[in-house]
C-alpha positions as CSV (number, residue, x, y, z in Angstrom):
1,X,204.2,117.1,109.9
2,X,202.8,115.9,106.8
3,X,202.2,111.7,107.7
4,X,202.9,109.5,104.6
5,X,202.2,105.9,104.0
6,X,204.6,103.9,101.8
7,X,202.8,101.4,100.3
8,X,204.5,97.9,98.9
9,X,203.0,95.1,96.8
10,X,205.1,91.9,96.6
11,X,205.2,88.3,95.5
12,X,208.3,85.5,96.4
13,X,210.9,88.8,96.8
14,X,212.1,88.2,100.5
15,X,215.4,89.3,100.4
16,X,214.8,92.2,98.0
17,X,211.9,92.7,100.6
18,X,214.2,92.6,103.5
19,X,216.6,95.7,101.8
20,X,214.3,97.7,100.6
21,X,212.1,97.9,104.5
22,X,215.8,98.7,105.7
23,X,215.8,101.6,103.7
24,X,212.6,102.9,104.5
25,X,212.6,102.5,107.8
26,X,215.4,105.4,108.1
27,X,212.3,107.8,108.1
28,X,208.9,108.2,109.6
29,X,207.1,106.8,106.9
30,X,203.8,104.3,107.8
31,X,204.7,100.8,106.3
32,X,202.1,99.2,104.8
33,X,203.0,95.8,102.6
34,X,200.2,93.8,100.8
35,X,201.4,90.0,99.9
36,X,200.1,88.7,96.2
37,X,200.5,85.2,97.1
38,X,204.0,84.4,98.6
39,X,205.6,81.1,99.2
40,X,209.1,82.2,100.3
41,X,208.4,84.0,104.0
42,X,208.4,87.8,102.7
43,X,205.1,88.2,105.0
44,X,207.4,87.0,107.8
45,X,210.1,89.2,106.9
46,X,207.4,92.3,106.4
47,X,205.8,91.3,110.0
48,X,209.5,92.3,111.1
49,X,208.9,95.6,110.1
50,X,205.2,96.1,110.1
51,X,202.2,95.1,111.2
52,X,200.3,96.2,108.6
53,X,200.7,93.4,106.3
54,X,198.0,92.1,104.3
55,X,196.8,89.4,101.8
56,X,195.6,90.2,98.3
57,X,194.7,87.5,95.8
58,X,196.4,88.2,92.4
59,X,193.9,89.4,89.8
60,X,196.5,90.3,87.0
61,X,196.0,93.8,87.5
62,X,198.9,95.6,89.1
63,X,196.8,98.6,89.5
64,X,193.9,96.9,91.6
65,X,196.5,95.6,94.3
66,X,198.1,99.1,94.4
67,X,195.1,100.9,95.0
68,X,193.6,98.0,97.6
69,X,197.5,98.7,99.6
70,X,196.4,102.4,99.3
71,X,193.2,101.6,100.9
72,X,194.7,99.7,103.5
73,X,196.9,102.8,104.7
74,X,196.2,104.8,107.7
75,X,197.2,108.5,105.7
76,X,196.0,109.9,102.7
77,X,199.4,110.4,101.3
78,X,201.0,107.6,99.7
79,X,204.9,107.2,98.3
80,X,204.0,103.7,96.5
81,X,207.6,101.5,96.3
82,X,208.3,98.4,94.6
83,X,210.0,95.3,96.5
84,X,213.1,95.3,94.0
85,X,213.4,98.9,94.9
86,X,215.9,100.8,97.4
87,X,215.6,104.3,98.8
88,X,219.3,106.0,98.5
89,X,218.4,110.1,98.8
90,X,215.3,111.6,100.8
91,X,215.3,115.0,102.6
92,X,212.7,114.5,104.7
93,X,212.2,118.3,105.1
94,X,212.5,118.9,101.6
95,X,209.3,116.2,101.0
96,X,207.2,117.8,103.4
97,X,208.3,121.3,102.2
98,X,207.5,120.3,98.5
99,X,203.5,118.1,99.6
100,X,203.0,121.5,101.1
101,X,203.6,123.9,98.3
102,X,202.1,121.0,95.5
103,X,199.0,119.4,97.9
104,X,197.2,118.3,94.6
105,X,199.8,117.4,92.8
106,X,201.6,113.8,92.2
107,X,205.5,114.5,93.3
108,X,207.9,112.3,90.8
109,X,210.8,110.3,91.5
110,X,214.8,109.3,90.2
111,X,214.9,105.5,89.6
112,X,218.2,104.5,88.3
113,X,217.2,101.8,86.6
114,X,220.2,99.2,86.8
115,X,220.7,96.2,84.0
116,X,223.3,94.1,82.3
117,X,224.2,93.7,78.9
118,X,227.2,91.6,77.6
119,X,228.0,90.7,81.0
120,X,228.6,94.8,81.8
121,X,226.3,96.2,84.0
122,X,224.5,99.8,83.2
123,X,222.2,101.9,85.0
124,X,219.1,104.1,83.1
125,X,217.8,106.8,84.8
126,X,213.8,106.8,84.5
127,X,211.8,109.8,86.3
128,X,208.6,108.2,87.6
129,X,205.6,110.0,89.5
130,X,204.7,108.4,92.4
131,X,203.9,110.2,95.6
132,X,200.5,111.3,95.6
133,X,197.2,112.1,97.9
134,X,194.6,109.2,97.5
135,X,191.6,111.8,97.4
136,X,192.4,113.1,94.5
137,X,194.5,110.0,92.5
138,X,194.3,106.3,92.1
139,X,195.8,104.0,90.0
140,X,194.3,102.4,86.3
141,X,196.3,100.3,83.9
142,X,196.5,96.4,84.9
143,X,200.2,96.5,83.3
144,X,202.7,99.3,83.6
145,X,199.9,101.4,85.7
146,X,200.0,105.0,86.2
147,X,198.3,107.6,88.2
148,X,195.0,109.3,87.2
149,X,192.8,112.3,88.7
150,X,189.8,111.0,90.4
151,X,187.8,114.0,89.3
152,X,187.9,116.3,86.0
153,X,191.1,118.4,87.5
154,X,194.2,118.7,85.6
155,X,196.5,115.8,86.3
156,X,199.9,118.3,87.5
157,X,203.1,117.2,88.9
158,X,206.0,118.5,90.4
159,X,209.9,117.2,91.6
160,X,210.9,115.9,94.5
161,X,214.7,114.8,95.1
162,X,214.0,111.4,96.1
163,X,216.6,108.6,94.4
164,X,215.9,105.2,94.0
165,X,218.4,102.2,93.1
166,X,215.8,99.7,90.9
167,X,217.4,95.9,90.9
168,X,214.4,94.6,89.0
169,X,216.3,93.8,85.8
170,X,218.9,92.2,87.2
171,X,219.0,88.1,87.9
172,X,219.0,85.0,86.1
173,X,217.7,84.9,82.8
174,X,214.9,82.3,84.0
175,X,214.2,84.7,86.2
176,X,213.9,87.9,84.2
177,X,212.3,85.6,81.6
178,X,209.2,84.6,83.9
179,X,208.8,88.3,84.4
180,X,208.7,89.6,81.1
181,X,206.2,87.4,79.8
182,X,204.0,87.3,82.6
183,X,204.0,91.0,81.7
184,X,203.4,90.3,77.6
185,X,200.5,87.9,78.0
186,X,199.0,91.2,79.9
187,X,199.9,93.8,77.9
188,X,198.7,91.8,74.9
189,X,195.1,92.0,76.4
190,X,195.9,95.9,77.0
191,X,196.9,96.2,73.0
192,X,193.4,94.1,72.1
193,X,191.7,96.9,73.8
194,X,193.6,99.9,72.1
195,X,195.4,98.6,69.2
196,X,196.7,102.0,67.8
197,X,198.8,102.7,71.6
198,X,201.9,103.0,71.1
199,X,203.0,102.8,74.3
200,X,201.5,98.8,74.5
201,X,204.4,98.0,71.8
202,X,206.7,100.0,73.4
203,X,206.1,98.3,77.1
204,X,205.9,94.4,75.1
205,X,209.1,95.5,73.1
206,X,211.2,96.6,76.5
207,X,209.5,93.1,78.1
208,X,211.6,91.5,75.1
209,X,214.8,93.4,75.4
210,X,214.5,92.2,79.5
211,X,214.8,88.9,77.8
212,X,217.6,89.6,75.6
213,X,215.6,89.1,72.6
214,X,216.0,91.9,70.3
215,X,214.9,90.1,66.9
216,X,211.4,90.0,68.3
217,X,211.6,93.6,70.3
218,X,212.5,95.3,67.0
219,X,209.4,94.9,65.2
220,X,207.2,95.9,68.2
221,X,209.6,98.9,68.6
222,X,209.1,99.6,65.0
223,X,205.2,99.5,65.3
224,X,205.2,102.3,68.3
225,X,207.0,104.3,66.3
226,X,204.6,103.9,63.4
227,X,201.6,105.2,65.7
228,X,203.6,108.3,66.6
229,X,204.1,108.8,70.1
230,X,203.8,111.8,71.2
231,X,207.1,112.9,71.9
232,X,206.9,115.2,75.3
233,X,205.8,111.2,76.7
234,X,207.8,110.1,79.3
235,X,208.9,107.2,77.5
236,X,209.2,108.1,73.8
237,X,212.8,109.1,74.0
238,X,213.5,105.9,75.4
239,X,211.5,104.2,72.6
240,X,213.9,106.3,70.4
241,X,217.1,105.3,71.9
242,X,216.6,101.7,72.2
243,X,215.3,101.5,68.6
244,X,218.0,103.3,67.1
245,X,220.5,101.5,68.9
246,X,219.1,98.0,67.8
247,X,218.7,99.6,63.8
248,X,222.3,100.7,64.3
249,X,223.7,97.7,66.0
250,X,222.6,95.9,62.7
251,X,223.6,97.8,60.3
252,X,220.2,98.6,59.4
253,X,221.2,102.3,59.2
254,X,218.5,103.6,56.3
255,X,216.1,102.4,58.5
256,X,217.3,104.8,61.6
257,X,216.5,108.0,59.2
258,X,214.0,109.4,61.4
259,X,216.4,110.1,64.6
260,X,217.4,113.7,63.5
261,X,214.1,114.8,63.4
262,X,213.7,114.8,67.5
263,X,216.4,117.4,67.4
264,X,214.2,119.7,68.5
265,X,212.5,117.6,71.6
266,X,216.0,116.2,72.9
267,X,218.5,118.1,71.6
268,X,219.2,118.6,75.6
269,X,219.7,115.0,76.0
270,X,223.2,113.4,76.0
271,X,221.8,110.3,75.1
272,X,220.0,110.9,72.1
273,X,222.5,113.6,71.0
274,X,225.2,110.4,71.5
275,X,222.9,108.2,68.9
276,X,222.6,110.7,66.5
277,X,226.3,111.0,66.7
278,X,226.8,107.6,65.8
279,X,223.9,107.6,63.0
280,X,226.2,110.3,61.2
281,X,229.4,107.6,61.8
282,X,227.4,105.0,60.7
283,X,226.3,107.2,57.2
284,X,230.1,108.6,57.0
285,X,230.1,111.9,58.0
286,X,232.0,112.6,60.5
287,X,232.0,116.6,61.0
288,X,228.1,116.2,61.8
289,X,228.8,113.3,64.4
290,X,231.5,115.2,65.8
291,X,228.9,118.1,66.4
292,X,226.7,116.1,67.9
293,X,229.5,114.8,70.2
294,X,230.3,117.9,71.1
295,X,226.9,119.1,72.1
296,X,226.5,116.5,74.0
297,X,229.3,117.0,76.4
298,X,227.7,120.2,77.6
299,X,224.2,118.6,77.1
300,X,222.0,118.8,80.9
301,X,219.9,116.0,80.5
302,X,221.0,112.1,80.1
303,X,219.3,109.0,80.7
304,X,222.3,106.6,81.5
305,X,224.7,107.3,84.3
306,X,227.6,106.9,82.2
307,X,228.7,110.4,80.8
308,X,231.8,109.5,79.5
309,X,230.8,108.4,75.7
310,X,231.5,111.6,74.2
311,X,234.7,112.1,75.2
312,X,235.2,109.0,73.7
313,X,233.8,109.6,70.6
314,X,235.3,112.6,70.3
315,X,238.5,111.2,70.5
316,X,237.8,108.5,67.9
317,X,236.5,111.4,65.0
318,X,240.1,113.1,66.2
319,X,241.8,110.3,65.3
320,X,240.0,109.4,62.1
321,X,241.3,112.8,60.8
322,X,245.0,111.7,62.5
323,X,244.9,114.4,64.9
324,X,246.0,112.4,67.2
325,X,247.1,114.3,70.5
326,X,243.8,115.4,70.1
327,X,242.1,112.4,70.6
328,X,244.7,111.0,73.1
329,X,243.3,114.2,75.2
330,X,239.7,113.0,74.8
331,X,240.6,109.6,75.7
332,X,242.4,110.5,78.8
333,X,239.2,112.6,79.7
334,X,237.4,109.4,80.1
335,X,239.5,107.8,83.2
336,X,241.4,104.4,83.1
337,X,238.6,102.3,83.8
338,X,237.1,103.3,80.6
339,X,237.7,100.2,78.5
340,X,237.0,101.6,75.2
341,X,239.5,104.6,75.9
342,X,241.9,102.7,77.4
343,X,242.4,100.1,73.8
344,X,242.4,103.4,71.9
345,X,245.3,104.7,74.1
346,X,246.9,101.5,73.8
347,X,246.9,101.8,70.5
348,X,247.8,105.4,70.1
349,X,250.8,104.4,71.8
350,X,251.5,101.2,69.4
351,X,251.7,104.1,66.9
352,X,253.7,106.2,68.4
353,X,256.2,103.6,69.5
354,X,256.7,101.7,65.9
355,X,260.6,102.6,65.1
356,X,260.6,104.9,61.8
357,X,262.8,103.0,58.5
């Protein structure tokens, strides 16, 4: 057996703390949690489950107390996991399978990224390396850090099935608030130091849309998109589909020109193929949204767990056109606790139910 230490920095998380050590400690992982400076008895609650708990002093530098928790671990491989994060699918014999066949390689992740807007609450999926061999990888980046070869190799990766719930943008507002711009004042130092990143205005734009403030994400959106990222990035597409849903959302749709031109990067992706399905409703053309729709039914890939938009759409071009069994089909397709669907059934049935003169 291959032995792997999972690795946890926290700060003032206990009860996150508490669920995420219950998940972990279904398999024969090493434990190994580093405290940043707690005041709410999460190194109590990791001595329940460890006794490798240690004491870091915050440097503002995420990537320093990772790779000091690394250090502190008995095995060279390491499965790093946030506090605010919760193991839900790991084949132990499929992980040790998979470090065998890839023994230089960094093994990614499925986070489902959960978060609310308009009092709904929606999930992301986000595909994250993290499960890598300390000789050859450590982490650089004080904010939003990421895994680099400690030599001249090629930096390779490869898929493991391991799923993870992520609670970290859920809370209070003050809450998710101190967060985001403890995370801005950092990656502001990060953008001083490479002002033509686009990833820095991507990351400060997301820390504003954590804080519900979309008038001052949109121009830091807008600014990663004028340093063209590259789009095979792990995060451009997201970049792509918050932006275009904030240009959309106000009416700013001239401005949203440049999403048909990924067609060739995502045209696999329900999500994007769903945006530029509503950029063609938004410049009235409906045959080309419905295409889009339509593609994006039978599309592989998607972001957000919620696979039921283009049915709905669907529907709604159908019944632009007043082919209206049609749509009612589409609608139906969606379930009853679809609430969209279920107002343009209810009206569907308004129509059909008004007496004729």
């Amino acid at each position: 057996m291959i032995p792997i230490s999972v690795c946890i920095i926290t700060k003032n998380e206990a009860a996150n703390l508490k669920k995420c050590l219950e998940a972990i400690r279904q398999y024969p992982f090493e434990i190994v949690v580093v405290d940043t400076g707690s005041e709410d008895g999460s190194w109590e609650t990791a001595r329940a489950y460890t006794e490798k708990v240690y004491d870091f002093a915050w440097v503002d530098d995420f990537s320093a107390a990772r790779n000091f928790a690394a250090q502190q671990a008995s095995h060279n491989m390491i499965f790093p996991v946030d506090t605010d994060e919760f193991i839900t699918r790991l084949d132990w014999e499929e992980l040790q399978e998979l470090i065998l066949q890839n023994p230089k390689s960094v093994g990614s992740v499925r986070r489902m990224d959960y978060f609310e807007t308009d009092g709904e609450k929606h999930c992301q999926l986000c595909v994250i390396d993290r499960i890598y061999n300390r000789r050859y990888y450590h982490y650089t980046k004080p904010i939003h850090e990421t895994l680099a070869p400690l030599t001249k190799a090629p930096y390779r990766s490869y898929a493991s099935s391991i799923e993870i719930d992520h609670a970290g943008y859920l809370g209070s507002g003050d809450l998710l608030k101190q967060k985001a711009l403890r995370d801005i004042n950092l990656l502001l130092k990060e953008l001083e130091k490479e002002p033509e990143n686009p990833y820095h205005y991507f990351q400060i734009a997301q820390s504003y849309m954590l804080m519900r403030d979309t008038g001052s994400a949109l121009p830091y959106f807008q600014k990663a998109m004028e340093r063209k990222p590259d789009p095979h990035a792990d995060y451009t597409h997201i970049l792509l589909y918050n932006y275009g849903h904030l240009l959309l959302e106000q009416d700013r749709v001239d401005e949203a020109s440049f999403l048909p031109d990924y067609h060739g990067y995502y045209r696999d992706n329900m999500d994007y193929l769903c945006l530029t399905g509503l950029f063609y409703l938004c410049q009235n053309q409906p045959l080309k949204a419905l295409t889009e729709f339509v593609n994006a039914l039978a599309a592989p890939g998607g972001d957000l767990a919620d696979r039921r938009e283009p049915s709905y759409y669907i529907g709604y071009i159908y019944e632009l056109f007043g082919k209206t069994d049609i749509a009612r089909t589409h609608y139906q397709n969606c379930g009853e606790d679809y609430a969209p669907a279920a107002e343009a059934l209810a009206r569907l049935a308004q129509k059909t139910d008004v007496p004729r003169k």
